[in-house]
C-alpha angles and dihedrals in degrees: 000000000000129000096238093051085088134080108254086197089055088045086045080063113052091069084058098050096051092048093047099038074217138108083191100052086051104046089058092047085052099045094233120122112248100252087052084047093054100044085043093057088036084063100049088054097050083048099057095024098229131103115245106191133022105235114225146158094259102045149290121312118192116229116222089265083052089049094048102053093042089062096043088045087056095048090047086055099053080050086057100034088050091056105034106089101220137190110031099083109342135044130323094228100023097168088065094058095039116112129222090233086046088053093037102059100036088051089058080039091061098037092042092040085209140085096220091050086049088058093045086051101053109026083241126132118250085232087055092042082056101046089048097051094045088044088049089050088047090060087039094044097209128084115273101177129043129196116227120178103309099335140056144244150188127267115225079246087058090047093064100039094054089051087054090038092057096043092041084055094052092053091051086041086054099048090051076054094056100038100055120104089238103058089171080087135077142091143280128193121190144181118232123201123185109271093044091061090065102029109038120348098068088055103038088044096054096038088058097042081061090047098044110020086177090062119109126208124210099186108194110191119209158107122286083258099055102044105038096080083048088061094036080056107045100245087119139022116216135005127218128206143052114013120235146195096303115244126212095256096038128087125200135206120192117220103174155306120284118198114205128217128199118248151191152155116308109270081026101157092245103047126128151063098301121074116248115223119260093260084054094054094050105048085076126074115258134221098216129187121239115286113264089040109115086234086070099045087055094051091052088056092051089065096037105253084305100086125181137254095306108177097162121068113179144151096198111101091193083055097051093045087050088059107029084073094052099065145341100303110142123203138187103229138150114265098229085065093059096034102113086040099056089043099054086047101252102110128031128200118248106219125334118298120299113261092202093040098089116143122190108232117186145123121303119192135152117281119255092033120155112203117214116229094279096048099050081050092052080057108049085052094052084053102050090048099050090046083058095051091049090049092045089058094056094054 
């Protein structure tokens, strides 16, 4: 089910309903007569195939799904509420009077960038995608959508609206999740960088696809840089990796401490258990990571602030072990990253690991984030196994 399969009016309501114990009292907040407000809520319930509020004389009791998706609704609204512009123009509270057809269709507008690839992606008309988005800038009362040339673009206004619009439809996503009768089900979508495909995310992944056979994964791989915006938008919901310089509207969990080692070919010159000196060391070509990663920062310290002849920069580790075996490159990486290289006799390790090289790996979200049972669960494992390896590394 999608999030937008379901009626934001009706959504709008459920807040009301538990606040008011009353179909009447909200009825009259959301501006819907009582009958449309029952078989509303009748059909949310047949949707998600749970019951949201216990009907009795005395009013109306919200279940714990009912509770649930009150509270998610809510939290999808002051998404909305925090992108749409608002007065000006348009409406004074535009994401009350936004429709799940409107949302729908100028979110595939701003992923398809056309027109043409919205409509493929929704089954809707183009006539229809137009009519939605121009509806959608009359209630916002700004422009969304620009034309340029043949094609089309976003407005700075649309910018911040689709971003509203894709965090507004996780919460609503999460809160289907939560207020299904199976809870062992939902999504997580996760950002992987580098170092968390070999430590922790294998393990965590397949431990929770045994727990929960009804979890889906959705594994993004990337940079910091390429993956933050995705969790900033909602299109994930945590990152895993290096850990960087907090920002305001980003929370971060450390997992542990990583120690790095330098390493080459086999039969690489420098190879072996004692350190080379730093001329040494430089008198080799590097594989660096982009500037701004904490990897490169590291490597700069190693040299004290003067590094070495460094022609690749690259954030694939499958990349740097390619051409670490075709000449003479060195690189600072996690072992665990190399493992499987150094054992199979491809890649040596240049000196023992470097005591000054700890990175701090951990979990990144939004803040403000609230996990669904899955994902909570996802996290707790990532905990516990990162609390082994720690400890595995003190024995």
């Amino acid at each position: 089910m999608s999030p937008f399969d379901l009626n934001l009016r009706h959504l709008r309501a459920l807040a009301v309903i538990v606040s008011r114990g009353s179909m009447s009292a909200a009825a009259e907040i959301v501006s819907l007569s009582q009958p449309a407000l029952t078989q509303g809520l009748a059909k949310l319930e047949r949707q998600l195939g749970a019951a949201l509020f216990d009907r009795r004389a005395d009013g109306m009791t919200p279940t714990d799904a009912g509770l649930a998706l009150a509270a998610r609704a809510e939290a999808a609204f002051a998404r909305l509420r925090g992108a749409a512009p608002g007065g000006g123009r348009g409406f004074a509270r535009p994401e009350q009077l936004m429709t799940a057809t409107q949302l729908r269709a100028f979110l595939a507008l701003a992923d398809a960038g056309s027109f043409v690839g919205a409509g493929t992606a929704t089954n809707l008309s183009q006539p229809a995608i137009h009519r939605a988005v121009r509806d959608l800038e009359q209630v916002c009362g700004v422009l969304l959508v620009e034309r340029r040339g043949r094609g089309i673009a976003l407005s700075d206004a649309g910018r911040r609206l689709t971003r509203g619009v894709r965090l507004a439809s996780a919460e609503i996503a999460a809160g289907i999740v939560e207020a299904a009768p199976d809870l062992r089900g939902g999504r997580i979508a996760i950002g992987a960088m580098p170092l968390s495909r070999a430590l922790l995310l294998p393990h965590a992944v397949a431990r929770i696809a045994q727990e929960m056979p009804n979890a889906r994964f959705d594994i993004v791989e990337g940079s910091w840089r390429e993956l933050v915006e995705q969790l900033r938008d909602g299109a994930i919901d945590l990152m895993i990796g290096a850990l960087r310089d907090p920002a305001p509207d980003l929370e971060q969990d450390p997992l542990l401490d990583d120690r790095l080692v330098i390493v080459g070919r086999i039969g690489h010159p420098l190879a072996g258990p004692a350190m080379p000196s730093r001329a040494a060391l430089a008198a080799y070509p590097w594989i660096v990571g982009r500037s701004g990663a904490p990897l490169r920062a590291l490597w700069e310290n190693l040299f004290a602030g003067e590094p070495p002849h460094a022609p690749i920069e690259c954030g694939s580790v499958m990349v740097i072990r390619g051409v670490l075996r075709e000449g003479d490159f060195l690189t600072m990486l996690s072992p665990d990253q190399v493992a499987l290289e150094i054992a199979s006799g491809m890649l040596a390790t240049v000196g023992p690991e470097l005591a000054s090289s700890g990175r701090v790996i951990g979990v990144t979200t939004r803040a403000g984030w609230r996990p669904t049972r899955v994902q909570a669960r996802f996290l707790s494992v990532l905990r516990d196994h990162a609390t082994s390896m720690t400890n595995q590394d003190f024995e």
